[in-house]
LUMGU-545270 format. One record per residue: residue in three letters; x, y, z of N, C-alpha, C in turn. Coordinates in steps of 0.001 Angstrom, whole numbers, plus 500000, padded with zeros to 6 digits. Last residue first. Example, Ala and Ser with C-alpha at 12.3 -4.5 7.8 and 13.67 -1.06 7.14 Angstrom:
% LUMGU-545270
+------+--------+--------+--------+--------+--------+--------+--------+--------+--------+
| dovo |    n_u |    n_v |    n_w |   ca_u |   ca_v |   ca_w |    c_u |    c_v |    c_w |
+------+--------+--------+--------+--------+--------+--------+--------+--------+--------+
|  ser | 512850 | 497750 | 507080 | 513670 | 498940 | 507140 | 512900 | 500030 | 507870 |
|  ala | 513190 | 494310 | 507800 | 512300 | 495500 | 507800 | 513200 | 496700 | 507800 |
+------+--------+--------+--------+--------+--------+--------+--------+--------+--------+
% end
This chain:
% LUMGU-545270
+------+--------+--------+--------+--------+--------+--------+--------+--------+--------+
| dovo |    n_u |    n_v |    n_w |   ca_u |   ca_v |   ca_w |    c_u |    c_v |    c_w |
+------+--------+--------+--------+--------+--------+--------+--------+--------+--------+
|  unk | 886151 | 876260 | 331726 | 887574 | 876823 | 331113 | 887570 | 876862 | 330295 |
|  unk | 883812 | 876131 | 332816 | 884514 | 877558 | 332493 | 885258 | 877624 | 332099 |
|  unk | 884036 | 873475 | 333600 | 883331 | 873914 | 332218 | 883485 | 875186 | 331854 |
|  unk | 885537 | 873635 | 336240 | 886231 | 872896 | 334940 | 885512 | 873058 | 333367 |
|  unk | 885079 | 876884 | 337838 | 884496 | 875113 | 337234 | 885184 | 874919 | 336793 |
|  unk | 887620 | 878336 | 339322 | 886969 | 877815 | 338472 | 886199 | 876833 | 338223 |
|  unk | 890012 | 880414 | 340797 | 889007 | 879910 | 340962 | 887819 | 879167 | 340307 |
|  unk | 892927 | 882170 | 339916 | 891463 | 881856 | 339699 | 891017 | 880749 | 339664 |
|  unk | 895333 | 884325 | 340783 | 895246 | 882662 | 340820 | 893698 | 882962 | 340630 |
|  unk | 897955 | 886338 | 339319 | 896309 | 886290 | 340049 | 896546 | 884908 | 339922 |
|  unk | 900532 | 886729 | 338319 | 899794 | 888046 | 338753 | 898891 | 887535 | 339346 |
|  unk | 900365 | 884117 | 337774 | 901986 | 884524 | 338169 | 901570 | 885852 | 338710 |
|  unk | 898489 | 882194 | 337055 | 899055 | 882694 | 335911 | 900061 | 883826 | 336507 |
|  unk | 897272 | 879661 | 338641 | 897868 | 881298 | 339080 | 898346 | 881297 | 337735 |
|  unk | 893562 | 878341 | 338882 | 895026 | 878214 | 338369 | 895888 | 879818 | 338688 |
|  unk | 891884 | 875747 | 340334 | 892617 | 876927 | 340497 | 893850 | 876760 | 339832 |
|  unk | 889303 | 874138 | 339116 | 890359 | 874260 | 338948 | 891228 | 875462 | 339655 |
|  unk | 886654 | 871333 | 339919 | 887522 | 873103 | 340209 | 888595 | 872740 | 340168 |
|  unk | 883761 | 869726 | 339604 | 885342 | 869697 | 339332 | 885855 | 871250 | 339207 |
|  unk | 881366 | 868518 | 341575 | 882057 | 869295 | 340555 | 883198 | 868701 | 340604 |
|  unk | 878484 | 867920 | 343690 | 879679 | 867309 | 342706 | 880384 | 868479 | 341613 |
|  unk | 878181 | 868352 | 347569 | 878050 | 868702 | 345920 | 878608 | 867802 | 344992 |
|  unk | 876515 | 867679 | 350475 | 877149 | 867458 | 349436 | 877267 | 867836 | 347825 |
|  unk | 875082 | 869553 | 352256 | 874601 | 869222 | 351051 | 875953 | 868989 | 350342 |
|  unk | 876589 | 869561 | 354699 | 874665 | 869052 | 355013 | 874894 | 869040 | 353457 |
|  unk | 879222 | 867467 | 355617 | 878570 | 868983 | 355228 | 877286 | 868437 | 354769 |
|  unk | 882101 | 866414 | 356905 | 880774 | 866613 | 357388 | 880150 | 867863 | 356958 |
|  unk | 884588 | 865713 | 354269 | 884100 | 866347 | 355546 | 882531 | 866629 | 355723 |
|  unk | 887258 | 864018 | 353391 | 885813 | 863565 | 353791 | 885352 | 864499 | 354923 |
|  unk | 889994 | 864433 | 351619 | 889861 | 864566 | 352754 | 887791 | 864494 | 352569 |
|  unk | 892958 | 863107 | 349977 | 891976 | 863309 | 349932 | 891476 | 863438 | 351378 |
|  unk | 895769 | 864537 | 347645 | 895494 | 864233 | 348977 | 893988 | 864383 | 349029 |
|  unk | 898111 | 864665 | 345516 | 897081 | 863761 | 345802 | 896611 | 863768 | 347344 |
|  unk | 901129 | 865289 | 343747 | 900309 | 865131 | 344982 | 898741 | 865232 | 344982 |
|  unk | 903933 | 865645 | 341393 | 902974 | 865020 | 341880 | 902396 | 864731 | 343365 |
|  unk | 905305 | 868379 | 340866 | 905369 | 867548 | 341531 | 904226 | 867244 | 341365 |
|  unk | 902547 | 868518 | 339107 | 904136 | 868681 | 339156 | 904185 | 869268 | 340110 |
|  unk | 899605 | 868310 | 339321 | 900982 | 867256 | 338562 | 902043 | 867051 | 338898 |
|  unk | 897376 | 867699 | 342203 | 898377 | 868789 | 341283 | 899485 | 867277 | 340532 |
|  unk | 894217 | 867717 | 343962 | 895407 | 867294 | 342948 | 896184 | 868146 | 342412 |
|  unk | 891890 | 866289 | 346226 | 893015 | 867621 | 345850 | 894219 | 867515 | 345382 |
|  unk | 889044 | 865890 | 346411 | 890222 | 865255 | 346310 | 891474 | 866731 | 345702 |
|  unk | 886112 | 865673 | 349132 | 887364 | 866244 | 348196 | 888617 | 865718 | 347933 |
|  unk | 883232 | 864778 | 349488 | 884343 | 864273 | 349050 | 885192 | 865380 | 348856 |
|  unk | 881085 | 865172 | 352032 | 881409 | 865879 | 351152 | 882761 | 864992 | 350916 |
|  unk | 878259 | 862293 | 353177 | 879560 | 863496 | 353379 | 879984 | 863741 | 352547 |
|  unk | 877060 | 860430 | 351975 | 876486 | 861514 | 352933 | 877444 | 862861 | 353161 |
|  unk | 879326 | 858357 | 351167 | 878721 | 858019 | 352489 | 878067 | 859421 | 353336 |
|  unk | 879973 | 861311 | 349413 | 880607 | 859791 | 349933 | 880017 | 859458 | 351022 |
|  unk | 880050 | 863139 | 346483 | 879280 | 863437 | 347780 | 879761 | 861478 | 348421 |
|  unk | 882471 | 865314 | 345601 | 881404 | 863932 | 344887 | 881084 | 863728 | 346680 |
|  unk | 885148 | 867519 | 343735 | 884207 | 866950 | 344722 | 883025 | 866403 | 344680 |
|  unk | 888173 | 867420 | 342721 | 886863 | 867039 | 342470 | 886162 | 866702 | 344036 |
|  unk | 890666 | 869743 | 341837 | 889679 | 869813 | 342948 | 888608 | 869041 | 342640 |
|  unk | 894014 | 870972 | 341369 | 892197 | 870309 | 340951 | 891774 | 870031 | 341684 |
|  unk | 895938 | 873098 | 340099 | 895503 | 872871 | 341237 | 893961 | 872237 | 340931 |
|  unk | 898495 | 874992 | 338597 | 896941 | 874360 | 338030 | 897043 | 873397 | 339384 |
|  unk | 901258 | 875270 | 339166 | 900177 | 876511 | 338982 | 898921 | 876245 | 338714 |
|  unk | 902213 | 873656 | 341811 | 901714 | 873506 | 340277 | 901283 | 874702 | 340206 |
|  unk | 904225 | 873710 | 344789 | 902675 | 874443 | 343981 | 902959 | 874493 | 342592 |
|  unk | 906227 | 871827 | 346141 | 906121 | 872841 | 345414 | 905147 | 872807 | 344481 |
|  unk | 904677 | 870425 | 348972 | 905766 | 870448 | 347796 | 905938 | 871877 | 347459 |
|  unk | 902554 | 870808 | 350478 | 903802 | 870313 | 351259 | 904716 | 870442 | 350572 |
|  unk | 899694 | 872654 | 351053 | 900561 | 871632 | 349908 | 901854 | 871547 | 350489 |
|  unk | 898356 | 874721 | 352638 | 898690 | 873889 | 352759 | 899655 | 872152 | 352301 |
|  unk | 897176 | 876213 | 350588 | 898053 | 876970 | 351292 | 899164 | 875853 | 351987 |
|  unk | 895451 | 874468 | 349153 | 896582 | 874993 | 348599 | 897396 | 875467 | 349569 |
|  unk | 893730 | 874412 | 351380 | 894081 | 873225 | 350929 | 895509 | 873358 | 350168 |
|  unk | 892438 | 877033 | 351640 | 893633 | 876404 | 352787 | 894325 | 875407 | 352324 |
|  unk | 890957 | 876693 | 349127 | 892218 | 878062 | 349476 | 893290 | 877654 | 350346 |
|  unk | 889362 | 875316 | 350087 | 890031 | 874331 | 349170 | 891289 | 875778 | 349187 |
|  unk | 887975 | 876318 | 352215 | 888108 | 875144 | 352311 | 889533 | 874629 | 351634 |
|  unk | 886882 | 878366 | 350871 | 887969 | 878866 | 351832 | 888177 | 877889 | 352306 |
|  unk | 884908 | 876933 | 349161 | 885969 | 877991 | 348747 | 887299 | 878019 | 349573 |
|  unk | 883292 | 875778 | 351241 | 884576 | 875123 | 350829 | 885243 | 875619 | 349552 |
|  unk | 882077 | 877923 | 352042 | 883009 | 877510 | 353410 | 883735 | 876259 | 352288 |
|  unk | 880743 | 878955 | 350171 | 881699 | 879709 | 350531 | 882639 | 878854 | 351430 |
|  unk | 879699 | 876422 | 348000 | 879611 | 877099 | 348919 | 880618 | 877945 | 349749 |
|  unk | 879304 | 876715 | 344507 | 880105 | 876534 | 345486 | 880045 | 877290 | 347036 |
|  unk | 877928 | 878379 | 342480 | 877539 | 876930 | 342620 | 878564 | 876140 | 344154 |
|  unk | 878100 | 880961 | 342325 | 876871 | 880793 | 342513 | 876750 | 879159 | 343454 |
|  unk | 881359 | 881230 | 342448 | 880808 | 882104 | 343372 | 879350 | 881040 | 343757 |
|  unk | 881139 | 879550 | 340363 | 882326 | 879301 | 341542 | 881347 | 880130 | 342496 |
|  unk | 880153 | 881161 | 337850 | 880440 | 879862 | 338474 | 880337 | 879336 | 340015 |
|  unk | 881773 | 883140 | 338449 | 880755 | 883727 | 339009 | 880131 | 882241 | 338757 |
|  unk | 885171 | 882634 | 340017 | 884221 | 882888 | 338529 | 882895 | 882973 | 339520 |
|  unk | 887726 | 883844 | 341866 | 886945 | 883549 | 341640 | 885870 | 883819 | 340462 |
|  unk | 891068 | 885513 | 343087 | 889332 | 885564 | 342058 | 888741 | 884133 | 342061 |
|  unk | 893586 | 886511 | 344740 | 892558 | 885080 | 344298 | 891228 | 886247 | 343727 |
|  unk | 896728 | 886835 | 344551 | 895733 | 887395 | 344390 | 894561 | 886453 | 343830 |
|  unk | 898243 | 884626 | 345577 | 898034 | 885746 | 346244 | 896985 | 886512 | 345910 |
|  unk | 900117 | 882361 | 344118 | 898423 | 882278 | 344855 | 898123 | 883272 | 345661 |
|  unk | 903223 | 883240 | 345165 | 902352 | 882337 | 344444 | 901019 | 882220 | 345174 |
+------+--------+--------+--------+--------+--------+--------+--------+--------+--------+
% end
């Protein structure tokens, strides 16, 4: 699960690489068992970068505040469809 990653050209332009490979670990890291849809909002908090990192099933929720010079806002989805996992705005879908 989550092996072959893509990314949208979205994703690529509007997301900085270090929290691409930010939110990749984030999944790698899930404690349950991996939803195949994986969310991601990020919103800028006291200067610093927000991320919240969600899945349904099982339900989990974990948020983390990290020191980055340009906070962003979006919403990303990674989803695996069982061959590839992709990388997404939420308006790409």
């Amino acid at each position: 699960m989550f092996n072959n990653r893509y990314m949208t050209r979205g994703v690529q332009s509007e997301i900085p690489a270090v929290l691409q490979i930010f939110m990749w670990d984030c999944i790698s890291a899930v404690p349950v068992h991996k939803d195949y849809l994986q969310i991601f909002r990020l919103s800028e908090s006291n200067g610093k970068q927000r991320v919240v990192h969600e899945q349904e099933v099982p339900e989990f929720k974990r948020e983390y505040l990290l020191a980055f010079p340009n906070p962003i806002t979006a919403k990303v989805y990674v989803i695996d469809d069982g061959d590839h996992c992709t990388m997404l705005l939420a308006e790409e879908y």
